[in-house]
Residue frames as qw, qx, qy, qz and C-alpha x, y, z in Angstrom:
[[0.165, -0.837, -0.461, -0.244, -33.50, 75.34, -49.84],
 [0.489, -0.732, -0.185, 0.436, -31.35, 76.78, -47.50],
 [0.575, 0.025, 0.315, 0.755, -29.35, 78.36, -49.98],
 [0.025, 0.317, 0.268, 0.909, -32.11, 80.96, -50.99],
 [0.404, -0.727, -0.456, 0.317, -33.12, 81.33, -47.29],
 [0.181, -0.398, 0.030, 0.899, -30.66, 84.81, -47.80],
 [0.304, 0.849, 0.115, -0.415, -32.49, 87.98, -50.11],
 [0.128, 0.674, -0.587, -0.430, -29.02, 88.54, -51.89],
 [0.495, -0.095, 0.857, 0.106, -28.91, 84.65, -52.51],
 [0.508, 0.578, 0.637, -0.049, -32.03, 84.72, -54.38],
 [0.341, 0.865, 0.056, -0.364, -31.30, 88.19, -56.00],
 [0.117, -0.486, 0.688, 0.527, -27.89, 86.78, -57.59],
 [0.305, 0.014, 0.949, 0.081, -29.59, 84.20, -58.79],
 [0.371, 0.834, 0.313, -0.263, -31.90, 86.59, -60.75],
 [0.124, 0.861, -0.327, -0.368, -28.87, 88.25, -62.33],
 [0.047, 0.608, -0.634, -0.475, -27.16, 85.68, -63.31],
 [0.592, 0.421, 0.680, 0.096, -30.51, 83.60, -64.96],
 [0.307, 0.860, -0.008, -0.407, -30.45, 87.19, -67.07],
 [0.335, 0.738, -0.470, -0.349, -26.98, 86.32, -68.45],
 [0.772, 0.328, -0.544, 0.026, -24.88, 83.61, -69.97],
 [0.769, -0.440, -0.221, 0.408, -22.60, 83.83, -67.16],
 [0.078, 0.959, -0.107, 0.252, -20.50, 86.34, -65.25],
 [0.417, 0.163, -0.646, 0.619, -17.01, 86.68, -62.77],
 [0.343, -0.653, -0.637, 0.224, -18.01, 87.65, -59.60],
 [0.010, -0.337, 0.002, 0.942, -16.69, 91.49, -60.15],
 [0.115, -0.314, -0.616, -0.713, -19.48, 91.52, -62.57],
 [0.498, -0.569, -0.654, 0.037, -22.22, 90.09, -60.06],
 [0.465, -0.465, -0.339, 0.672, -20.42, 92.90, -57.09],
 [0.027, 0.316, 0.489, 0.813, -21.11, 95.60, -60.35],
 [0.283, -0.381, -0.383, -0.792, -24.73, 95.21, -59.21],
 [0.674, -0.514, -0.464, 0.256, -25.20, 94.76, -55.64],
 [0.171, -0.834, 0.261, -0.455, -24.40, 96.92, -52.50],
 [0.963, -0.250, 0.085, -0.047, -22.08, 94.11, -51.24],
 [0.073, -0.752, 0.608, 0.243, -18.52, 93.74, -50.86],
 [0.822, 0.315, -0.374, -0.291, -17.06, 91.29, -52.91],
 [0.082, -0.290, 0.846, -0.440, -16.19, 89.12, -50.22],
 [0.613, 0.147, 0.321, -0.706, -19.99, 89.19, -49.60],
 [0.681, 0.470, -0.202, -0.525, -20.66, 88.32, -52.89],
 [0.091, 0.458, -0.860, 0.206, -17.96, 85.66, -52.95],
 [0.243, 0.125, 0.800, -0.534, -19.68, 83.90, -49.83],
 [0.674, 0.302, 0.374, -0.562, -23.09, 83.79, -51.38],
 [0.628, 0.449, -0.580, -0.260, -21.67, 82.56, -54.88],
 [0.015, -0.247, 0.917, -0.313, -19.74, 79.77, -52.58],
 [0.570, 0.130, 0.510, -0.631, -23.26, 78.78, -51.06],
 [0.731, 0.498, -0.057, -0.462, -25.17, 78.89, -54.34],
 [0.647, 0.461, -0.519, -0.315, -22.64, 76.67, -55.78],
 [0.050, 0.233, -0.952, 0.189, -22.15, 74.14, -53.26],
 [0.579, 0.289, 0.637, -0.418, -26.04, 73.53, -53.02],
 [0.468, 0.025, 0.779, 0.416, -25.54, 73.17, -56.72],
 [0.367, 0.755, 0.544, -0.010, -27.79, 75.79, -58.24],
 [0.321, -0.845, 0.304, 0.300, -24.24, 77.24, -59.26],
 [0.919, -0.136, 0.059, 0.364, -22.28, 76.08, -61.30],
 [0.106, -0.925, 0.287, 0.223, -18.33, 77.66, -62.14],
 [0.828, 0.400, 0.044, 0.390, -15.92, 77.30, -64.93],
 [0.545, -0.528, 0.032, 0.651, -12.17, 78.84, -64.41],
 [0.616, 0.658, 0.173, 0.397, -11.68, 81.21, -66.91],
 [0.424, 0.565, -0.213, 0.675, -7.83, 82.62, -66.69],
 [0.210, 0.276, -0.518, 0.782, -7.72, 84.50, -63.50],
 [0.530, -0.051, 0.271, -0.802, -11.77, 84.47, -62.86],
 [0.145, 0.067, 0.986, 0.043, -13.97, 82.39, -62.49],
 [0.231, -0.141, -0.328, -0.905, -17.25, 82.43, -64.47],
 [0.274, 0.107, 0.783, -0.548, -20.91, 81.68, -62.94],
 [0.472, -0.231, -0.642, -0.558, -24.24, 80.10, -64.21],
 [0.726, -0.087, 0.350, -0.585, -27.23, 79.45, -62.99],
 [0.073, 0.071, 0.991, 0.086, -27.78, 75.10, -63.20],
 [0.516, -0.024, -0.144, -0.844, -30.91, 75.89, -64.67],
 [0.670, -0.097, -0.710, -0.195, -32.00, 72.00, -64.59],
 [0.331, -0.081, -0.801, 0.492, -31.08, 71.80, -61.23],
 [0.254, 0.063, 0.107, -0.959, -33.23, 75.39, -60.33],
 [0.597, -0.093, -0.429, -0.671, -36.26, 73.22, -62.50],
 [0.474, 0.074, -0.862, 0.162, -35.04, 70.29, -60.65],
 [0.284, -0.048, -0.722, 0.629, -36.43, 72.31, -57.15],
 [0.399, 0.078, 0.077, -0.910, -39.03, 74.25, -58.19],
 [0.658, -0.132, -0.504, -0.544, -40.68, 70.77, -59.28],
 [0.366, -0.056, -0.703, 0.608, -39.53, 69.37, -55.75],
 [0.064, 0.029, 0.237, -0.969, -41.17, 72.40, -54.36],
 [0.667, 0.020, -0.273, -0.692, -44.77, 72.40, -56.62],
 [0.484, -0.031, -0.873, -0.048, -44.79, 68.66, -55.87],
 [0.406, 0.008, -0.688, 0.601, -44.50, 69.33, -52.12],
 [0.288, 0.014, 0.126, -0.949, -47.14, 72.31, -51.96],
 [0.547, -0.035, -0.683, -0.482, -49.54, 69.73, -54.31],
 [0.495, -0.122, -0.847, 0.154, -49.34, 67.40, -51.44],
 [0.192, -0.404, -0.591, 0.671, -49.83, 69.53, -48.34],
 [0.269, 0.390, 0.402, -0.784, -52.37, 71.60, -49.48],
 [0.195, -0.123, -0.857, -0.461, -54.39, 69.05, -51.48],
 [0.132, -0.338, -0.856, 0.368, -56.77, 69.05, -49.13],
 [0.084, 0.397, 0.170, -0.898, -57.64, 72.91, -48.55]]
């Protein structure tokens, strides 16, 4: 969850459910973020695992783990279900 506690976190993760997969000069393409920035939030996203990255030649490419992504949003819906069964 902490991972898409950041704005940009959540917005990469919008861009790159859009495509197949991208480098991160793609992702820095569409942002107002250096690509350092961008970097650092990829880094994030893929160590909480809703990331994942394949090398490809000098870049590396990026995906959303869509299972995992379903994996939290039913985590999530579960979690709402419970605490505000009541209301």
């Amino acid at each position: 969850m902490a991972a898409l506690g950041h704005p940009a976190r959540v917005e990469i993760i919008r861009h790159l459910a859009r495509a197949e997969s991208c480098c991160c000069r793609e992702v820095v393409e569409n942002f107002d973020l250096a690509q350092s920035t961008v970097s650092q939030h990829l880094k994030v996203l893929v160590e909480a695992g809703l990331v994942t990255f394949t090398p490809d030649r000098q870049r590396s490419r990026y995906r959303v783990d869509r299972d995992a992504l379903a994996g939290l949003s039913a985590s999530m819906a579960a979690l709402v279900a419970t605490c505000c069964s009541g209301r």
